[in-house]
C-alpha positions in Angstrom: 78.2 101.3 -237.4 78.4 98.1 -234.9 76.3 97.9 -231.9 76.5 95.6 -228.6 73.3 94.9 -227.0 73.7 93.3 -223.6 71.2 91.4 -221.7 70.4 88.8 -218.9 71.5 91.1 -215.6 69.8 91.2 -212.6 69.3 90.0 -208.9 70.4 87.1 -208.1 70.7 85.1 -204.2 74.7 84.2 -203.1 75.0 81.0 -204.6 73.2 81.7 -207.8 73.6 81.4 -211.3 73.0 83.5 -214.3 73.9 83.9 -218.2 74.9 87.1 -219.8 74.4 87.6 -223.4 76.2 90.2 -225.6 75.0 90.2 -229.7 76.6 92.5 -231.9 75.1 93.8 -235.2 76.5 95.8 -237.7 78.6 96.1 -240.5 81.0 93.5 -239.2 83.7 91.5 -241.2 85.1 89.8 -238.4 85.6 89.6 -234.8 88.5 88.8 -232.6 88.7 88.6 -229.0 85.4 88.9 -226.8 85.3 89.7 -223.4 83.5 90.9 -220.3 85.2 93.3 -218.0 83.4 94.3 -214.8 83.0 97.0 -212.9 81.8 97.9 -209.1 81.4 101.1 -206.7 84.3 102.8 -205.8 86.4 100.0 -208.0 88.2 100.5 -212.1 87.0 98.5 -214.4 88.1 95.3 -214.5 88.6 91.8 -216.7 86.4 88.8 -216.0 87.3 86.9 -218.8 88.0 86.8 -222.6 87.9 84.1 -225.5 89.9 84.3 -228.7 88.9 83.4 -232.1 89.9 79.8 -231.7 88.2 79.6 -228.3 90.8 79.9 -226.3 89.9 81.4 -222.8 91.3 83.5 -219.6 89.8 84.1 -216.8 90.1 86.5 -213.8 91.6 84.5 -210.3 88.5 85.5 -208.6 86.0 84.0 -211.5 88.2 80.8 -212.0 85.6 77.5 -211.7 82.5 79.5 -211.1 82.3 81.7 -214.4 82.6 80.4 -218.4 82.9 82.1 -221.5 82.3 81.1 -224.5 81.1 82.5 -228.2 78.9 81.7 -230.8 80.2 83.1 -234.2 77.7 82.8 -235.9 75.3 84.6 -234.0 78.7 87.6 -233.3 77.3 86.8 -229.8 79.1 86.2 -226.3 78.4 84.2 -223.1 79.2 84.6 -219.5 77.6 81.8 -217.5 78.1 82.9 -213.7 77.6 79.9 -211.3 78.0 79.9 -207.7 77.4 83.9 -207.4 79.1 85.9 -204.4 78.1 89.8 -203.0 81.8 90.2 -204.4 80.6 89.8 -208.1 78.0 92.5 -207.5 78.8 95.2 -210.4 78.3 96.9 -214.0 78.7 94.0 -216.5 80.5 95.4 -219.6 81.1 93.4 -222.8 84.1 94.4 -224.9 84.5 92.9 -228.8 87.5 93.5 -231.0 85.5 94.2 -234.5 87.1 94.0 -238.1 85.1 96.7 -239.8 88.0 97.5 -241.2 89.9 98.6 -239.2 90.2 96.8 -236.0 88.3 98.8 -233.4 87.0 97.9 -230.2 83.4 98.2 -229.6 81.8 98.7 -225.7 78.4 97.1 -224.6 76.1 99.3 -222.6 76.5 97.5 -219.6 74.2 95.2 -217.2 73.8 95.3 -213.2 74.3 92.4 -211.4 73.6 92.1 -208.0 74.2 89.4 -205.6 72.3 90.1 -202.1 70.0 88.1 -200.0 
């Protein structure tokens, strides 16, 4: 059994920063890619960005600049530092690993509002 825990949403002013945090626990042998899709009102769920094993990273057009991933490993945890925040970015944060159990599955986080408003 894996689980996601997901943490460090909330309210934030345009122009703000915050840091999203996704730990996994479980049974794990190995994880692949990590990533963090989003998701607003009205909108399908979307990628924000995604780091391979290596470290590699993408990112979304919209995110490019103001948003970094990264991963820690060790911990089986992922980052999304969000920088320079817009009412745009206002949605359900949703953290996506690909876990080795075996097999290869992927595994959802619960999610995390963000909202930027003044």
């Amino acid at each position: 059994q894996v689980q996601l825990v997901e943490s460090g949403g909330g309210l934030v002013q345009p122009g703000g920063s915050l840091r999203l945090s996704c730990a996994a626990s479980g049974s794990i042998v190995s994880i692949g890619t990590m990533g963090w899709y989003r998701q607003a009102p009205g909108n399908e769920r979307e990628l924000v960005a995604h780091v391979i094993r290596d470290g590699i990273t993408n990112y979304a057009d919209s995110v490019k600049g103001r948003f970094t991933i990264s991963r820690d490993n060790a911990k089986k945890t992922v980052y999304l530092q969000m920088n320079s925040l817009k009412p745009e970015d206002t949605a359900v944060y949703y953290c996506n690993l690909r876990v080795f159990i075996p097999p290869w599955r992927d595994y959802w986080g619960q999610g995390t509002q963000v909202t930027v408003s003044s």
